[in-house]
C-alpha positions in Angstrom: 11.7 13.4 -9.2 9.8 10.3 -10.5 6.8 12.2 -11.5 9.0 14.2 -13.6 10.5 11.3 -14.9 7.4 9.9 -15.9 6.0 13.0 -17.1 8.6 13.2 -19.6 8.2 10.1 -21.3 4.9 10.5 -21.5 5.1 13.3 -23.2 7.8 12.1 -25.5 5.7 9.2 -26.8 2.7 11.5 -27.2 5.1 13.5 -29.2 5.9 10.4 -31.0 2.8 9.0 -31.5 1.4 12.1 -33.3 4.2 12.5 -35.7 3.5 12.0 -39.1 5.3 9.8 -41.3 9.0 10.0 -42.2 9.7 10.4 -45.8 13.3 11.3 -46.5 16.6 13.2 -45.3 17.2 13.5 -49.1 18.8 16.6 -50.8 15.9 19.1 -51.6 17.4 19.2 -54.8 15.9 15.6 -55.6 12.9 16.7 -54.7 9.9 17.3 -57.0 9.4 21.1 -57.1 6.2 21.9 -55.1 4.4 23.8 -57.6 4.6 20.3 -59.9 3.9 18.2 -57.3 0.6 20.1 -56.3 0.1 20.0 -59.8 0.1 16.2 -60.0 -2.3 16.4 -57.2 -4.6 18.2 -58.7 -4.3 16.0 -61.7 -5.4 13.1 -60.0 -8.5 14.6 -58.5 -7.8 16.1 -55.3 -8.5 19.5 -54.1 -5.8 20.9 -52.1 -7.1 23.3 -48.8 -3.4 23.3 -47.5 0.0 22.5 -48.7 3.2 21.6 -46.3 6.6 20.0 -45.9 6.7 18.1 -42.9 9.5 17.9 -40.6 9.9 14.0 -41.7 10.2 14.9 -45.1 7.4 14.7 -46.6 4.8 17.0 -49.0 1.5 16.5 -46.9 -1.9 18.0 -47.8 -5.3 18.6 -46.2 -7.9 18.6 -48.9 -10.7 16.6 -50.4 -11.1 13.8 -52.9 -13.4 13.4 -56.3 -15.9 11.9 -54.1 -15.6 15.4 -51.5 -14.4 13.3 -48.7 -11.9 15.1 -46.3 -8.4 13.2 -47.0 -5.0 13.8 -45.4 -2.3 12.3 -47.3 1.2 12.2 -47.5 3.2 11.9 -50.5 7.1 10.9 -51.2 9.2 14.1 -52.4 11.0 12.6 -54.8 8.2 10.2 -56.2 5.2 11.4 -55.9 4.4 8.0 -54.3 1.4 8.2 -51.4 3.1 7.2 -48.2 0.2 7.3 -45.8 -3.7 8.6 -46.2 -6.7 9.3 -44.0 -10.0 9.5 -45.7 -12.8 10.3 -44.0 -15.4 7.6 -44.5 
């Protein structure tokens, strides 16, 4: 019964630990439309390879930046406003 125990949280905080950022519960309504905000993107010199919402409310992409360097960034619905970025180096 302990192992399980201790399974369980384990697996609960790797859960945690590899969720992405949280964003907002915000009506949808609020939101900036997708096809505008990949437009912004695109506007600031990314290349988009893949578009999503995340389940913590946010527009996320995996893509590239004007130098061609593999980014993952996350971006505020209802700003447009980067909330977190990996770039690879």
């Amino acid at each position: 019964m302990k192992s399980l125990m201790i399974a369980t949280v384990m697996m609960t905080a790797a859960g945690t630990a590899l969720a992405g950022p949280k964003c907002t519960d915000g009506d949808k309504t609020n939101w900036i439309p997708e096809d505008t905000m990949q437009q912004q993107i695109l506007d600031q010199g990314y290349s988009i390879k893949k578009f999503k919402v995340t389940s913590g409310g946010c527009y996320e992409i995996y893509g590239y930046d004007q130098e061609q360097r593999r980014v993952e960034i996350y971006f505020h619905p209802e700003t447009g406003e980067v909330v977190k970025a990996k770039m690879e180096d």
